[in-house]
N, C-alpha and C positions, 0 to 999 in steps of 0.2 A: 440347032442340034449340037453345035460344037463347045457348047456353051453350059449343056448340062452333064456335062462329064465333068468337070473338075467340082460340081457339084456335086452329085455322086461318091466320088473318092471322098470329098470331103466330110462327110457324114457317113462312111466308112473309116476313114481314120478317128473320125470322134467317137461310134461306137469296140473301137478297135482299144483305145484310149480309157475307155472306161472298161473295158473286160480287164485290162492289165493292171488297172489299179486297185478291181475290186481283188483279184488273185494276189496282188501284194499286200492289201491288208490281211489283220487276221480275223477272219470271220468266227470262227470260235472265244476267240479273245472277247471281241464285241458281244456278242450274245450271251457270255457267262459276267459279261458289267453290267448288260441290261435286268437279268437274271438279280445279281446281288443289288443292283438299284430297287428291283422291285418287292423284296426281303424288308420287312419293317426292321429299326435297329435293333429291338428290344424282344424279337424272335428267333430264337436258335434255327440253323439250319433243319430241317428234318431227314430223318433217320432212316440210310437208302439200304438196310437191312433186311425189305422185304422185297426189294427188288433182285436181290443175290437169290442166287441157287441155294446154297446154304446161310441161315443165319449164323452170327456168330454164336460160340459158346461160351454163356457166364461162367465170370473165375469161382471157386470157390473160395470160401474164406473160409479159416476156423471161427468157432466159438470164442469168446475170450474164459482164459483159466477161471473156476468159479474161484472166492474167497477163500482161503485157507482155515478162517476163523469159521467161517459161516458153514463150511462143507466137514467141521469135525463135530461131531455128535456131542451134544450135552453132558451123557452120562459117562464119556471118556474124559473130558476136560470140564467140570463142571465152574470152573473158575474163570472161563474166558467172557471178554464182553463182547456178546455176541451182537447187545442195541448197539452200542457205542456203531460196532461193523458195519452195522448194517443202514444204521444214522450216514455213514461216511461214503458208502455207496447207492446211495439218495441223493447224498449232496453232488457227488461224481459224478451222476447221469441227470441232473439236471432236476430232478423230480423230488427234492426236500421240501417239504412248505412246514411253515412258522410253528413254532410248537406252543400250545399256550398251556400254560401251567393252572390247574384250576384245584383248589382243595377246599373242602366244605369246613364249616363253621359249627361248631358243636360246644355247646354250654352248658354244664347243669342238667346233662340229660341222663345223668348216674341211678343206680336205685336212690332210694330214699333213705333207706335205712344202713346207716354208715356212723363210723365213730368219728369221724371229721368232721364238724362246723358248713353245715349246708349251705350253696351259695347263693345270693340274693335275686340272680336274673336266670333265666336263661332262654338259650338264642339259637338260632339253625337258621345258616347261611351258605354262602359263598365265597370265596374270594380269588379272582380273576384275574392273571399276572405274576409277574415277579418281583421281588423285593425293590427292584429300580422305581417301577410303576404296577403298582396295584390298583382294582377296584372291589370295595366290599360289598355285600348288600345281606340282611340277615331281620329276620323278625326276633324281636326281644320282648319278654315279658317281666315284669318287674319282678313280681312275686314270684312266678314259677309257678303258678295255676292257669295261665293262658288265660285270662280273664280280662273284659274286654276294656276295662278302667284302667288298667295297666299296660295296655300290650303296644307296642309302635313298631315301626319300619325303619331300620337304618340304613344310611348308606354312606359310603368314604372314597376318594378319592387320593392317592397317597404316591407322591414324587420323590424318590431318594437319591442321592450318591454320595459316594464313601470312597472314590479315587484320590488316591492320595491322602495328604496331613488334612486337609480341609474335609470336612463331612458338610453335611446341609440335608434338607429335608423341608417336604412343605404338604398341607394335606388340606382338605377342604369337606364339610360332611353334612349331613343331617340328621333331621331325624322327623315325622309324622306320625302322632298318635291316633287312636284312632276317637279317644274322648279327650282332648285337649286343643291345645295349640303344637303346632309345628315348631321347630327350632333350626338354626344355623350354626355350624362352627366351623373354625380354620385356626390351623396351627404350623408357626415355622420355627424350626431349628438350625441353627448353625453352631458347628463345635469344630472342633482342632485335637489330632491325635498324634502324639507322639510315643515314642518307645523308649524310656529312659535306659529297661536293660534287653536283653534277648527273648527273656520269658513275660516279659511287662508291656502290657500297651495299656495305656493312660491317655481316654477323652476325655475331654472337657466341653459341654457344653451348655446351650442358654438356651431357653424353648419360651414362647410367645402362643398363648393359646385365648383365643376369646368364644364365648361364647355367645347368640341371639334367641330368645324368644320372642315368638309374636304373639300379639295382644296380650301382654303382661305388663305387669309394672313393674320398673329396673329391670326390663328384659334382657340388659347387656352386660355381660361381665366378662373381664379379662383379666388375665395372668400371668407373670413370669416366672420360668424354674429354672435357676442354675443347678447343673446338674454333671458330677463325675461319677465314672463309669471307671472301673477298673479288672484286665482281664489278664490274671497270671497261668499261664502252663507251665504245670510244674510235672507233664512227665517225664525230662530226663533229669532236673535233680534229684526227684525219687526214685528215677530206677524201677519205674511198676511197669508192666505189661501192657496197662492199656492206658489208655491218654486222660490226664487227670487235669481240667482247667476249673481255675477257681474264678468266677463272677465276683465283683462287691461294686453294688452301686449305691450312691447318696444323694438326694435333692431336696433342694427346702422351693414348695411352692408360695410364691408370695402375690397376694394379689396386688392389682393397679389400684383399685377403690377399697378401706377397708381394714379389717386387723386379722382377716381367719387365715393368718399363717398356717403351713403344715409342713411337717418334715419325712421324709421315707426315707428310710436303709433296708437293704436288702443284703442276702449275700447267699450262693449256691454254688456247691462245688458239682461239678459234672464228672463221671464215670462213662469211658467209653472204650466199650471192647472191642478192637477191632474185628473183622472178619477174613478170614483166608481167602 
């Protein structure tokens, strides 16, 4: 009997021991670690906004100010660019997509009856792009009666740049008739431009053109044309109103096989009135 008393005490001071340490810890502490342990890392806490008496209240925000360009009326300011504006606040909100520039192809589709020299084909197409990179596609007919001995399907491929003195250019094409044989062409340019005066740009260049037929005989012929271009603006030595530039261009094509030399000179002066 004397024996289980210090037994007793004993196993009161060890539950005695363990009260005092659980009240030393912080049990709050613990439980809000086991809490965020159990929280995936890649979930936001959730939102103890409906467990409040009151939710909170959203802020308001203004509007943002509309465009000044865009919110003045046409017929008050009939001069303003209001694409350009509205181009710019597309681009700003994220929501601009590609623009592609498309303009149809039209040939000899005139009346008939004209004091001018009538022309030998003509054609109604497409063309798909910008002067950088274009693609053509247009039906042609030789005669201009749409007649089915004459009539083909074209189409072009066309690579350009003109940054800077160096120009270049490259193009690649065809063509399918529909009573013949089919054909191939490709053609590259490289020229060099320089400005001797203010009003003067002066290219120079050399174009490389061959052409394929299939199932012909000699179905392959190619070409070289050196070729200057020359382009003066002459509106402020004249003093005119509107902008006056004069074109002259000259090439002699010369074949690779052959003697059917040819020579072309052109030259056009342009009138342009400006607009307010």
């Amino acid at each position: 009997m004397p024996s289980s008393v210090p037994l007793t005490l004993t196993a009161s001071a060890r539950q005695l021991g363990l009260v005092v340490a659980l009240a030393a810890s912080d049990p709050a502490g613990a439980l809000a670690q086991q809490a965020d342990r159990k929280v995936p890392p890649g979930i936001a806490a959730a939102d103890d906004s409906e467990t409040q008496l009151f939710a909170p209240i959203p802020r308001w925000e203004a509007p943002p100010p509309p465009d000044p360009i865009l919110a003045t009326p046409s017929f008050m300011a009939p001069s303003l660019d209001k694409r350009g504006a509205a181009r710019e606040r597309t681009v700003r909100n994220g929501l601009a997509r590609p623009e592609i520039d498309a303009t149809p192809i039209r040939r000899g589709l005139g009346p008939t009856a004209s004091p001018l020299p009538s022309v030998t084909e003509r054609a109604v197409g497409v063309k798909i792009g910008a002067e950088r990179l274009s693609v053509e596609t247009a039906i042609v007919s030789g005669q201009g009666a749409w007649q089915r001995n004459d009539t083909r399907f074209d189409w072009n491929v066309a690579r350009r740049s003109g940054d800077g003195n160096l120009v270049w250019s490259a193009a690649a094409g065809g063509n399918l008739q529909t009573s013949g044989s089919a054909g191939q062409n490709a053609q590259a340019v490289l020229g060099y431009r320089l400005q001797p005066l203010d009003i003067v740009t002066l290219t120079t260049e050399i174009a490389i053109a061959g052409n394929y037929a299939f199932a012909t005989e000699n179905g392959l012929s190619s070409t070289m044309t050196p070729r200057v271009k020359v382009v003066a603006d002459l509106t402020q030595p004249l003093a005119m109103p509107w902008r006056t530039v004069l074109d002259v261009n000259l090439d002699r094509q010369v074949p690779m096989s052959g003697n059917g030399f040819q020579t072309n000179a052109s030259a056009m002066l342009r009138l342009q009135l400006p607009t307010p």
